[in-house]
C-alpha positions, 0 to 999 in steps of 0.5 A: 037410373035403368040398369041394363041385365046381364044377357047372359042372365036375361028374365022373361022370355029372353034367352041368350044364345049361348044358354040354348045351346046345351039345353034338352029336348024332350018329346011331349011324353017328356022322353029326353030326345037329346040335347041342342047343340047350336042354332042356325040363324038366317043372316038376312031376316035374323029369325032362328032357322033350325035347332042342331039336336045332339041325338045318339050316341054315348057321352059324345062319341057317336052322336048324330046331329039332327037340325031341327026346323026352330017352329017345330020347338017350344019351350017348356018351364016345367022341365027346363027344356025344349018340347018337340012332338016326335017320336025317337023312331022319327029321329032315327031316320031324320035328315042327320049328318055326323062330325065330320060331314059337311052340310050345303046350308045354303041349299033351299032344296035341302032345306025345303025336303027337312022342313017337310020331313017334319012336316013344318013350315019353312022359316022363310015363308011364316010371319014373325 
């Protein structure tokens, strides 16, 4: 008789939600960048859409969130986290917003200039 897996637990290349958040994320000279904080995902296409890096700051205080396009991340076994090629100087002067400030996710233009920022695809335009 199958069994289904815990999600909170899943094997293979499955993750739940939940566990992507709070993950670190390192550049590729394995520099720990920051951590993320939540993802934002399309309602319609249900593809992930951006990675909300936690990036400055000290324990909490301070921090600026950086969405991050969700194609410009890999995941890396070795070292238990996301893999980004940016350098921290890219990261200082990204699209970022604090706390307290309100984001227009709904606003194509703003998301068309993020993902040029990094120089990535936008979501809504590549094949699954």
């Amino acid at each position: 008789m199958a069994t289904l897996e815990n999600p909170s637990e899943p094997s293979g290349d499955l993750i739940a939600g939940q566990h992507v958040a709070g993950t670190d994320v390192y550049n590729r000279t394995g520099e720990k960048l920051g951590t993320i904080r939540d993802v934002m995902i399309d309602k319609k296409s249900g593809r992930i859409a951006f990675a909300i890096l936690s990036f400055g700051g000290f324990l909490g205080i301070g921090d600026r969130y950086h969405p991050l396009p969700w194609g410009t991340l890999s995941y890396d076994k070795k070292v238990g986290g996301y893999v980004v090629d940016l350098d921290p100087s890219v990261l200082e002067g990204a699209p970022a917003f604090g706390s307290e400030e309100t984001i227009a996710w709904g606003d194509d233009a703003w998301q068309r200039r993020l993902h040029d920022y990094y120089g990535a695809s936008p979501y809504w335009t590549s094949v699954p």
